[in-house]
TIRO-2110 file (N, C-alpha, C; in Angstrom, 1 decimal):
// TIRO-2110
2.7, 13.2, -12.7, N, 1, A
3.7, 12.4, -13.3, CA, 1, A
4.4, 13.2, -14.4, C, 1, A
5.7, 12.7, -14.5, N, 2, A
6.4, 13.8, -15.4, CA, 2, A
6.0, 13.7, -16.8, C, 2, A
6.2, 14.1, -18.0, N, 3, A
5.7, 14.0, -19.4, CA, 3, A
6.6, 13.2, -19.7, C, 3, A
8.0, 12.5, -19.5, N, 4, A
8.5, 11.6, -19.9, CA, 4, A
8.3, 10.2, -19.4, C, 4, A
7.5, 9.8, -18.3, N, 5, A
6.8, 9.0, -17.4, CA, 5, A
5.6, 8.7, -18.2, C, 5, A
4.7, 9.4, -18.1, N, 6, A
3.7, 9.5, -19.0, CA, 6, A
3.8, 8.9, -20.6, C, 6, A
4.9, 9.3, -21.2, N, 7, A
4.8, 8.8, -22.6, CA, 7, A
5.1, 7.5, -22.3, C, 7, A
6.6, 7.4, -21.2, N, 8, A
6.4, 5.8, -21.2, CA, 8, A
5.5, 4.9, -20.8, C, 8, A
4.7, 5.5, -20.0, N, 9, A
3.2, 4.3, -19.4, CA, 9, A
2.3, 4.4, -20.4, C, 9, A
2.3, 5.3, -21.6, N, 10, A
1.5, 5.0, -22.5, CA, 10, A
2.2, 4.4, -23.2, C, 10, A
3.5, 3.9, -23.4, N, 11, A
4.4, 3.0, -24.7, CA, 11, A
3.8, 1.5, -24.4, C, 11, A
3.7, 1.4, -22.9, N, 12, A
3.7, 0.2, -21.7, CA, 12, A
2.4, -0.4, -22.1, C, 12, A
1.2, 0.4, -21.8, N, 13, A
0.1, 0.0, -22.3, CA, 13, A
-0.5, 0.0, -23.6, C, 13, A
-0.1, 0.2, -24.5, N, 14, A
0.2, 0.4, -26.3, CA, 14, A
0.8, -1.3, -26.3, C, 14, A
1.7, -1.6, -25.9, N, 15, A
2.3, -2.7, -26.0, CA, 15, A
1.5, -3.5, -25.3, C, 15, A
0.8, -3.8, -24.1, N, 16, A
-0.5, -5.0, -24.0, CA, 16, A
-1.6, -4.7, -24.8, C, 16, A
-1.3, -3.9, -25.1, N, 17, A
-3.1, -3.7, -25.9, CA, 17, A
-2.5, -4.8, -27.3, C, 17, A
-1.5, -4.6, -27.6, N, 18, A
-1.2, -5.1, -29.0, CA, 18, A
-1.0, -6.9, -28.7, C, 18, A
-1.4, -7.6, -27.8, N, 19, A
-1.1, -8.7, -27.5, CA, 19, A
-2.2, -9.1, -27.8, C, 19, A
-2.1, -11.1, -28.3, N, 20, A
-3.1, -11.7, -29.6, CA, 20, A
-4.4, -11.6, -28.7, C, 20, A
-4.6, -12.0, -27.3, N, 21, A
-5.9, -12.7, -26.2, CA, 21, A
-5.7, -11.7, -25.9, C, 21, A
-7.7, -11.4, -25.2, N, 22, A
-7.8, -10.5, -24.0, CA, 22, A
-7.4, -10.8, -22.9, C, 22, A
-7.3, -12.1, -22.7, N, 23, A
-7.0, -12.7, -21.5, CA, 23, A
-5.4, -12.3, -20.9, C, 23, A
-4.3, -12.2, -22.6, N, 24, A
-3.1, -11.7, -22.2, CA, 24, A
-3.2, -10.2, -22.1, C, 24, A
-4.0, -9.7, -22.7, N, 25, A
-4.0, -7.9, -22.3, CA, 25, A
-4.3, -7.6, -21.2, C, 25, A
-5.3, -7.9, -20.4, N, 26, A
-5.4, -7.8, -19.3, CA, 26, A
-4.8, -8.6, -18.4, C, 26, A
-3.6, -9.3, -18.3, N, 27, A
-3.0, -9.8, -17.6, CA, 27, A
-1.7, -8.8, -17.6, C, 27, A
-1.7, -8.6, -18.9, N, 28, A
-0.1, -7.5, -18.9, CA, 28, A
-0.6, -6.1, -17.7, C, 28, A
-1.8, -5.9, -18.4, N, 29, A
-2.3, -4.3, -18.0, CA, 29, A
-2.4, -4.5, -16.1, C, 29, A
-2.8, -5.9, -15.9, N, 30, A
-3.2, -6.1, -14.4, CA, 30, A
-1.9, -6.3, -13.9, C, 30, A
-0.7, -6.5, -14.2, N, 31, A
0.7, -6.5, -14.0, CA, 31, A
1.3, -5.0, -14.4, C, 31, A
0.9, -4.1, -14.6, N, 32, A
1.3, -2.7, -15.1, CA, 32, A
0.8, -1.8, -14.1, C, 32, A
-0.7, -2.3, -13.7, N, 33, A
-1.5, -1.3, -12.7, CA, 33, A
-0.6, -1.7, -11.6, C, 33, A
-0.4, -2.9, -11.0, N, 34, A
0.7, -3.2, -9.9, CA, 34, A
2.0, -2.0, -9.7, C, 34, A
2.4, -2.2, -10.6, N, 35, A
3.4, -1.5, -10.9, CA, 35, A
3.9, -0.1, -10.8, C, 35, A
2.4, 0.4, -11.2, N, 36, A
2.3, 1.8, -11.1, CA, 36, A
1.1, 2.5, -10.2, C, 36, A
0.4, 1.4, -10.3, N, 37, A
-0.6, 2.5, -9.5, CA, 37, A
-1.2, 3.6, -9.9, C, 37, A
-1.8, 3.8, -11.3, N, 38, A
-2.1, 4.9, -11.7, CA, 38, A
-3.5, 4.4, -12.8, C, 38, A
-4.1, 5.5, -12.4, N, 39, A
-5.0, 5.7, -12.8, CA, 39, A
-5.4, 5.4, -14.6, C, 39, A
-4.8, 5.7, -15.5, N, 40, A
-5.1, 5.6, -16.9, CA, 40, A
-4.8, 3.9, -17.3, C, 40, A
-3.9, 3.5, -16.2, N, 41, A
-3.8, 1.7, -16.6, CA, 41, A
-5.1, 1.0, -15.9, C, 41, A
-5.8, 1.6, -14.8, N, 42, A
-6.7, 1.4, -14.3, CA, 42, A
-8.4, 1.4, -15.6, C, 42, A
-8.6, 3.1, -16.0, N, 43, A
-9.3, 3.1, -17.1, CA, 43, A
-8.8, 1.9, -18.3, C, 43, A
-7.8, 1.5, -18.7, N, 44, A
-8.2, 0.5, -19.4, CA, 44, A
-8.0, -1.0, -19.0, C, 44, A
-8.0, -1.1, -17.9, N, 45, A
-8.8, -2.4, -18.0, CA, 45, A
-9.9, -2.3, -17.6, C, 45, A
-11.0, -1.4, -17.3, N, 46, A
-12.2, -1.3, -17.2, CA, 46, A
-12.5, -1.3, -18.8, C, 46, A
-11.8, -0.9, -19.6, N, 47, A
-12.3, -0.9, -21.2, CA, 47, A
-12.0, -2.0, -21.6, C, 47, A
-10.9, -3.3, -21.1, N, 48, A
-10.6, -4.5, -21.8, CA, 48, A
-12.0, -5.1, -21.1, C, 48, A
-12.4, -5.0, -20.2, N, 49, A
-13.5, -6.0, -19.4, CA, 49, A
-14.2, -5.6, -20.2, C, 49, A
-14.9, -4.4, -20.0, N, 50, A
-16.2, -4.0, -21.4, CA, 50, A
-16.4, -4.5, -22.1, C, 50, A
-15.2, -4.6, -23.1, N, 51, A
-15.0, -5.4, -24.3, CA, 51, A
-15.6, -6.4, -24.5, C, 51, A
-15.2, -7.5, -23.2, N, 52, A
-15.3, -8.7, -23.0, CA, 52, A
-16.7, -9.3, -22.6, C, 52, A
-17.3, -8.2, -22.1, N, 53, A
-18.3, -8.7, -21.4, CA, 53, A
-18.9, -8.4, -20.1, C, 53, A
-17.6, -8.3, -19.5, N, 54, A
-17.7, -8.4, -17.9, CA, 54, A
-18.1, -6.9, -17.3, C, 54, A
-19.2, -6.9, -17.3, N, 55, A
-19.5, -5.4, -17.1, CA, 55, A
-19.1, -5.1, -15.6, C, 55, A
-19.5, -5.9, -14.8, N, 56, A
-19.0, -5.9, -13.1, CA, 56, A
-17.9, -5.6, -13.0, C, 56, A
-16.6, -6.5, -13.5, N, 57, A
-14.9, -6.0, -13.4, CA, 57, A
-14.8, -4.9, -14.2, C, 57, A
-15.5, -4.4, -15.4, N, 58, A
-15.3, -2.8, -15.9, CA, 58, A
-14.7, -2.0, -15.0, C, 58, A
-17.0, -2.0, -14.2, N, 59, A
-17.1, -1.1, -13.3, CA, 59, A
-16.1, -0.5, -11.9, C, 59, A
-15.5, -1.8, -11.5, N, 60, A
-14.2, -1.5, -10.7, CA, 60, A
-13.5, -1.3, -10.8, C, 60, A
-12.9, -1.3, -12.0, N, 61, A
-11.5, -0.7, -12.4, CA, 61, A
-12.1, 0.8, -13.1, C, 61, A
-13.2, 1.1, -13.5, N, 62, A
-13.6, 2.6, -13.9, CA, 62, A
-13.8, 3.4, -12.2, C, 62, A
-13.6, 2.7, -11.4, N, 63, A
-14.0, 3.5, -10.2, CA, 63, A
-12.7, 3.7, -9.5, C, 63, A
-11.7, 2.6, -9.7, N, 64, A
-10.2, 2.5, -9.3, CA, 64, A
-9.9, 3.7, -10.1, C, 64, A
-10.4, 4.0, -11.5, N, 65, A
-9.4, 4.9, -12.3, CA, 65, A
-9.6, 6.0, -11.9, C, 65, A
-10.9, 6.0, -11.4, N, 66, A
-12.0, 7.7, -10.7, CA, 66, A
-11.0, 8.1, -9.6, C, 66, A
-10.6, 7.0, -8.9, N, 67, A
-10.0, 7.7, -7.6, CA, 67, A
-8.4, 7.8, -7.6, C, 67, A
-8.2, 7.0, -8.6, N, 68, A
-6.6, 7.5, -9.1, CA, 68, A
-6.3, 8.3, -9.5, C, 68, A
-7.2, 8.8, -10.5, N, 69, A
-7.1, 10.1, -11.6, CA, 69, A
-6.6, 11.6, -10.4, C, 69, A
-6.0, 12.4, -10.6, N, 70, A
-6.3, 13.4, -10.0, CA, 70, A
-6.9, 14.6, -10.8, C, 70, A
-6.8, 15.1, -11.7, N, 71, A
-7.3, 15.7, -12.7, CA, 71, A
-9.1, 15.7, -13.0, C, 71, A
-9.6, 16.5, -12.8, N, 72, A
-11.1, 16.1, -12.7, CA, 72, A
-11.6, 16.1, -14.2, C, 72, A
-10.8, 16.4, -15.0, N, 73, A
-11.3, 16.0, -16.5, CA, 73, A
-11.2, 14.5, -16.9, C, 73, A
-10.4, 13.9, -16.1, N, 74, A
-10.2, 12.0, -16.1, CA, 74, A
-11.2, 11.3, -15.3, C, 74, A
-11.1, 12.1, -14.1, N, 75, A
-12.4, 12.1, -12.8, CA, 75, A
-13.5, 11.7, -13.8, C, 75, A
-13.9, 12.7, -14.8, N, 76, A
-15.0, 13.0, -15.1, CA, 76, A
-15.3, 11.7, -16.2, C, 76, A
-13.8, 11.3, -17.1, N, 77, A
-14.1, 10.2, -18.2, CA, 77, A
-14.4, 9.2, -17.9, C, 77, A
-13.9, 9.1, -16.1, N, 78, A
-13.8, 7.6, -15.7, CA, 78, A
-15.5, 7.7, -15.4, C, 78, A
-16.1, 8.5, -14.7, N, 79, A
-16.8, 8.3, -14.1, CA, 79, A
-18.4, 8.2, -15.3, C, 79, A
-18.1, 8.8, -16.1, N, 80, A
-18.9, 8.6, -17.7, CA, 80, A
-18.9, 7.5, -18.2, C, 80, A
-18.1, 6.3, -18.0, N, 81, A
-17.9, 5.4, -18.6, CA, 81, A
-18.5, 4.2, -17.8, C, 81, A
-18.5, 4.7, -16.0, N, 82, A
-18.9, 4.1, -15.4, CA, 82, A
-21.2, 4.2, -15.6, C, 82, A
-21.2, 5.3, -16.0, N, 83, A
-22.7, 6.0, -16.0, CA, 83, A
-23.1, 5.1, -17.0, C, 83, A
-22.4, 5.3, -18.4, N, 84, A
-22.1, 4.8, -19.2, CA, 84, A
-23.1, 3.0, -19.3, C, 84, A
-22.1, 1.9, -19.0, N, 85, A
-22.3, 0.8, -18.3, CA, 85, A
-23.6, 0.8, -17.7, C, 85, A
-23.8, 1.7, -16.7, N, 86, A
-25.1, 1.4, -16.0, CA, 86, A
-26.5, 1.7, -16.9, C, 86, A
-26.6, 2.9, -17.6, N, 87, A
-27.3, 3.1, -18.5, CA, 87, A
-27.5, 1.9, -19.7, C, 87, A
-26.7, 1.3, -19.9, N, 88, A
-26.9, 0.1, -21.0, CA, 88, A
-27.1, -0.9, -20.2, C, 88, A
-26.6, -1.1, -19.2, N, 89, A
-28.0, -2.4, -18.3, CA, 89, A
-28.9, -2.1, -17.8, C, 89, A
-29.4, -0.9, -17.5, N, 90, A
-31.3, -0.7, -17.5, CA, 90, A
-31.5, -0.8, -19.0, C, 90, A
-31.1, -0.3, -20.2, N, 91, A
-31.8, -1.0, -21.4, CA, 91, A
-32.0, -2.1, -21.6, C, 91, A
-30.9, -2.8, -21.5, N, 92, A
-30.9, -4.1, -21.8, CA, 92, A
-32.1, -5.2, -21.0, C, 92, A
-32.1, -4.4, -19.4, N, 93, A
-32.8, -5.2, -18.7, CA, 93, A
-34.5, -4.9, -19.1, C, 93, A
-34.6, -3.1, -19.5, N, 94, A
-35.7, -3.0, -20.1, CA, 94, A
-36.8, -3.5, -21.2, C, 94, A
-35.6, -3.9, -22.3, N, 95, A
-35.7, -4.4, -23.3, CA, 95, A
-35.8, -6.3, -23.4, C, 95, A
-35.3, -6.4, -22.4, N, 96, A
-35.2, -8.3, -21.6, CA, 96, A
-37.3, -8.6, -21.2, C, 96, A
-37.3, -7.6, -20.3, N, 97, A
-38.5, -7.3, -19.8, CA, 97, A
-39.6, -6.9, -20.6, C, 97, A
-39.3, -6.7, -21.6, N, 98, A
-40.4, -6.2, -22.8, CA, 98, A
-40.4, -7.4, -23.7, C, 98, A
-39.8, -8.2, -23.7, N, 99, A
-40.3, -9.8, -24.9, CA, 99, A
-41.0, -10.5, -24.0, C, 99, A
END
């Protein structure tokens, strides 16, 4: 993607992120990934879900962004974030199982 592409899909998603509901951020961002098809709008809405809760819709969109990304240093953030997630639900389930 060219570098003036790029600053704009990062102006694009800068501006959902800034909206009041998660519910509207990830509606903007889920209407941006349409749009573009790219990978870094993909990584965050796996980080708006996180946020939220939803560890399962994260994980799909950190795996959408794994296989979008072409750069294996993005490859590598998406797929950390996804490791990430899974390692905090064996604690949690660890820790569930220990009271």
């Amino acid at each position: 993607m060219p570098n003036g592409s790029r600053k704009n899909l990062a102006k694009k998603i800068k501006d959902c992120r800034q909206l009041v509901s998660s519910k509207k951020v990830i509606s903007c961002l889920e209407a941006l990934l349409l749009s573009t098809n790219d990978g870094l709008v993909a990584y965050e809405l796996g980080h708006e879900f996180e946020k939220i809760g939803k560890t399962q819709d994260a994980v799909e969109y950190y795996e959408r962004a794994e296989t979008l990304f072409k750069q294996p240093i993005y490859k590598n953030m998406a797929r950390a974030a996804i490791n990430n997630l899974a390692i905090e639900s064996l604690l949690a389930a660890k820790k569930k199982k220990g009271k």
